[in-house]
C-alpha positions in Angstrom: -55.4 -1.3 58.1 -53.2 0.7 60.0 -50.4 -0.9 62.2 -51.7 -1.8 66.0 -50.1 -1.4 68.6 -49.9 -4.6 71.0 -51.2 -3.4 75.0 -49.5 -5.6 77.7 -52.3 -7.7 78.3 -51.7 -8.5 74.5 -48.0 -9.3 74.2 -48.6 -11.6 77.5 -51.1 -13.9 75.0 -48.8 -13.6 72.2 -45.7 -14.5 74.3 -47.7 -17.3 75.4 -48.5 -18.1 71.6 -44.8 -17.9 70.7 -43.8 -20.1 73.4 -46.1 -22.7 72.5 -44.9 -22.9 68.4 -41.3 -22.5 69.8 -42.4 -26.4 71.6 -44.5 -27.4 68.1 -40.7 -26.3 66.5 -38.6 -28.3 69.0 -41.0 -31.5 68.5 -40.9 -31.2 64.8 -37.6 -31.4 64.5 -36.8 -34.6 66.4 -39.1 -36.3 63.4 -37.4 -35.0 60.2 -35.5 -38.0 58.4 -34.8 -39.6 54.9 -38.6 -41.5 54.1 -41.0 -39.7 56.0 -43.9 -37.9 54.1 -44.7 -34.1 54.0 -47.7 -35.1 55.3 -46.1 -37.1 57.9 -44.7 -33.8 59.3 -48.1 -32.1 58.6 -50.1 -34.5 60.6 -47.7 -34.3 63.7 -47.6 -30.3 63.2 -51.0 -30.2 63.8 -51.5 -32.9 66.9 -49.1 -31.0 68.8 -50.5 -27.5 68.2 -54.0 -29.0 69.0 -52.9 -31.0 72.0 -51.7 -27.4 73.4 -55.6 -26.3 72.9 -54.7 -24.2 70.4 -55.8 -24.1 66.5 -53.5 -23.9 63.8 -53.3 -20.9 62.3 -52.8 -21.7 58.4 -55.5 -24.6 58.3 -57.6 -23.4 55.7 -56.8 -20.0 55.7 -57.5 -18.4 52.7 -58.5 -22.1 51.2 -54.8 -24.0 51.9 -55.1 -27.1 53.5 -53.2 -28.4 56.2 -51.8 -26.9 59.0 -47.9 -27.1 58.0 -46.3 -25.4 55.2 -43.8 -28.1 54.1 -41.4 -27.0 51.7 -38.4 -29.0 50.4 -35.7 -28.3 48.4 -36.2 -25.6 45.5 -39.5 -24.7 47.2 -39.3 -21.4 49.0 -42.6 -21.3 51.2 -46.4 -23.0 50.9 -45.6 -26.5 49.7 -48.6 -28.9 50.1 -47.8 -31.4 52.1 -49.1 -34.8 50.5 -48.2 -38.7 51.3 -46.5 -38.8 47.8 -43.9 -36.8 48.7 -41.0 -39.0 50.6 -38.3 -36.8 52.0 -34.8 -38.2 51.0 -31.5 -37.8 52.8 -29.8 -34.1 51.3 -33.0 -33.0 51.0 -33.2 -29.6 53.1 -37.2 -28.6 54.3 -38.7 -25.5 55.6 -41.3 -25.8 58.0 -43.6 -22.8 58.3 -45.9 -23.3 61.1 -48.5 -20.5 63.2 -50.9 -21.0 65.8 -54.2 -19.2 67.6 -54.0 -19.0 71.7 -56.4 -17.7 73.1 -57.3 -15.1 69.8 -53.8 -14.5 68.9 -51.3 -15.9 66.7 -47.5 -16.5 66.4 -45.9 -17.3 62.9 -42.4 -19.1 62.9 -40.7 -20.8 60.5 -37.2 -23.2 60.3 -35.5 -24.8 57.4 -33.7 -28.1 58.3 -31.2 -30.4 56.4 -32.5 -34.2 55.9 -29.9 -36.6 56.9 -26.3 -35.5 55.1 -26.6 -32.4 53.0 -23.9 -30.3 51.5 -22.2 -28.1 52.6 -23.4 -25.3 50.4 -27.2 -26.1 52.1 -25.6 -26.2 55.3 -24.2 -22.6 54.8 -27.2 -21.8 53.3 -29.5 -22.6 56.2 -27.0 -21.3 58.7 -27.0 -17.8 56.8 -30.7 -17.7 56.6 -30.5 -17.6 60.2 -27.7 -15.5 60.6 -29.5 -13.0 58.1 -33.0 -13.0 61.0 -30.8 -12.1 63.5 -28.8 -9.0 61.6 -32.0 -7.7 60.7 -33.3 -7.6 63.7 -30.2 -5.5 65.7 -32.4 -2.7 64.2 -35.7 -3.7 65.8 -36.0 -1.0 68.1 -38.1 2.2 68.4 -37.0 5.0 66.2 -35.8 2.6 63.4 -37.3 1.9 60.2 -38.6 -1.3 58.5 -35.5 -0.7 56.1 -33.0 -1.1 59.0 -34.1 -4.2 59.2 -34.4 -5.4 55.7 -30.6 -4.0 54.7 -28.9 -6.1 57.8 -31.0 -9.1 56.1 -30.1 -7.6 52.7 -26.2 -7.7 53.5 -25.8 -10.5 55.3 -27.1 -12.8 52.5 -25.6 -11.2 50.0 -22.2 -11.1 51.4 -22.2 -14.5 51.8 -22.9 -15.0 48.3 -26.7 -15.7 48.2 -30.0 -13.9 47.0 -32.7 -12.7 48.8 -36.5 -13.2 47.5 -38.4 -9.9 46.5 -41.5 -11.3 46.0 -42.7 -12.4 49.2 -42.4 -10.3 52.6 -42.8 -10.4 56.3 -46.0 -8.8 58.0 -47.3 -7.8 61.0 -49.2 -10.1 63.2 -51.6 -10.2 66.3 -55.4 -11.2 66.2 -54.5 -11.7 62.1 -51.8 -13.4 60.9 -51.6 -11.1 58.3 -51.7 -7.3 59.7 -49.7 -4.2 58.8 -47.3 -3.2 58.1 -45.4 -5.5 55.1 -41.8 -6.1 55.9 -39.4 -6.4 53.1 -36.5 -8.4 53.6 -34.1 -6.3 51.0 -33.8 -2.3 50.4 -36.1 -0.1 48.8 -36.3 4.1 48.5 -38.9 3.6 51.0 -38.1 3.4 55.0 -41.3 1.7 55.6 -43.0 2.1 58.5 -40.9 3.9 62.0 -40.9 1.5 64.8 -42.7 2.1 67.6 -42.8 -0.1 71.4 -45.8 -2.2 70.8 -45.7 -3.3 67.3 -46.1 -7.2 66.8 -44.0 -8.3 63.4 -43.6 -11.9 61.8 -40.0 -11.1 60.4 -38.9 -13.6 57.8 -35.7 -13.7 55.6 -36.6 -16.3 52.5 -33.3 -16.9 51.0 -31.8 -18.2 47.8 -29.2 -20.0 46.6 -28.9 -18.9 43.1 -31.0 -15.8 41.6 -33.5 -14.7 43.8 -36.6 -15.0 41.2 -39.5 -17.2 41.7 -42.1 -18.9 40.3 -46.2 -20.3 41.6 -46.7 -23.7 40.8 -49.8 -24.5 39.2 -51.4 -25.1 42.6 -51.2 -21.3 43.7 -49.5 -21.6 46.5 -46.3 -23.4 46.4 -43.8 -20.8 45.8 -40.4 -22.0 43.8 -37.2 -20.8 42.9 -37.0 -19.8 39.1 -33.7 -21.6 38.4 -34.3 -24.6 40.6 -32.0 -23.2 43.0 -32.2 -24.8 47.0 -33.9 -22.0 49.2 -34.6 -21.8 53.2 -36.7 -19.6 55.0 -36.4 -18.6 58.9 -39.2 -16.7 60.6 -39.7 -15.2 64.3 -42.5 -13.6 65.7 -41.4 -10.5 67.6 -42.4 -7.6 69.9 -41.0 -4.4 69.7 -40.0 -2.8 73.2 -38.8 0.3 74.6 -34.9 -0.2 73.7 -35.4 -3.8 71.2 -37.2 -6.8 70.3 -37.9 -9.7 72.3 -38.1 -12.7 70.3 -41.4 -14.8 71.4 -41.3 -18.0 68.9 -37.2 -18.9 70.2 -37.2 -22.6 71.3 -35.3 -23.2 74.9 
C-alpha cells in the first residue's frame, strides 16, 4: 500500500476524529485511581466514544476485544483489560484508545501515574512525552521519517531510558493501520520523505530498563523483557505545508 495523501475534505473528518478522542482522553483521565478495574476504564472508554456516534476503532480488530488498550506497569501496549485486574496506587497505565468518525480514525495514546508513583515513573512519563514532541519538530515536508525517529531517539536516551524496536508508529486514515511504518529510533534507512497531506499515528513506546520485549501468551499484550516500567504517548497528526498539526491534543 502506498502512503495516501489526505485531501482537505479528509483532514476536516479526521480533525474532527482527533478532536473527539482528545474529549474520550480528557474523560478518561478524571477516572484513573487505586481499585478500579482495567475493564472499568475499558467500559467507560467505549460509552464515551459511542455516545459521540462514533465506533471504536480497536473493538475486535484483528480478533482483540475491547475497545481500550489498558496497559499497566511493565506492559508496553495491548493489555486486555479484564475485572481481575485492580489498579493499585504506583501503578502507572497506558491507555491506547482510536475511534471511526464518519469513515476515519484517530489513534492516541497517554500513560498516567495511579495515585503516588515514583519519581523515576514520573520522569518516565514526562520524557515519553517530551520524546513525541522532539520527534515531531521534524514533521514537516521535505523531512524524513528518521528526523523524526532520532529527536524521539535522543531525547529518551539522553535522559537515561530505552526506546522499543519492536513496535512502530503507522500511518492512518480510513485504516488504522496504513503506510508508511514509523520507527521511533534510527535506522540506515530515511524512510519515507514527508509530504503536505500525509496522516501519521506517531508513537514513542518507552522503557525504563533495556528496551527488549516480550508477547504474553495471549498474543497481544506486549511486555518489557526485564520487567522494567514502560509508557507509551501517541498523536495523530497531519502533515502541512510548513509542520504538523496535532489533531488528538486535549484543550
Amino acid at each position: 500500500m502506498a502512503v495516501i495523501i489526505k485531501s482537505q475534505e479528509e483532514i476536516e473528518l479526521m480533525r474532527e476524529a482527533g478532536r473527539l478522542l482528545a474529549m474520550t482522553h480528557k474523560e478518561l483521565k478524571k477516572i484513573i485511581k487505586p481499585g478500579i478495574t482495567t475493564m472499568d476504564i475499558d467500559k467507560k472508554g467505549e460509552e464515551i466514544i459511542r455516545s459521540f456516534g462514533c465506533i471504536p476503532s480497536f473493538l475486535n480488530y484483528n480478533g482483540y476485544p475491547a475497545s481500550i488498550c489498558v496497559s499497566v506497569n511493565d506492559e508496553v501496549v495491548h493489555g486486555i483489560p479484564s475485572k481481575e485486574r485492580y489498579l493499585e496506587d504506583g501503578d502507572i497505565v497506558s491507555l491506547d484508545a482510536g475511534l471511526i468518525y464518519k469513515g476515519y480514525h484517530s489513534d492516541a495514546a497517554r500513560t498516567h501515574g495511579v495515585g503516588e508513583i515514583s519519581e523515576e515513573a514520573k520522569k518516565l512519563i514526562r520524557v515519553t512525552e517530551e520524546s513525541f514532541f522532539e520527534g515531531i519538530k521534524n514533521a514537516m515536508p521535505g523531512k524524513y521519517l528518521v528526523d523524526i525517529a532520532r529527536g524521539i531517539q535522543k531525547h529518551a536516551e539522553s535522559n537515561g531510558f530505552s526506546v522499543v524496536r519492536d513496535l512502530c508508529g503507522h500511518g492512518i486514515g480510513r485504516n488504522l493501520h496504513e503506510d508508511p511504518q514509523i520507527l521511533n529510533y534510527v535506522t540506515f534507512r530515511k524512510g519515507t520523505k514527508l509530504k503536505e497531506g500525509m496522516a501519521l499515528a506517531i508513537e514513542p513506546m518507552i522503557n525504563e530498563g533495556d528496551y527488549h520485549v516480550a508477547w504474553l501468551d495471549d498474543d497481544w499484550t506486549v511486555v518489557t523483557a526485564d520487567g522494567s516500567l514502560s509508557a507509551h504517548y501517541e498523536n495523530t497528526v497531519i502533515i502541512t505545508k510548513d509542520g504538523c498539526e496535532i489533531l488528538t491534543l486535549e484543550e
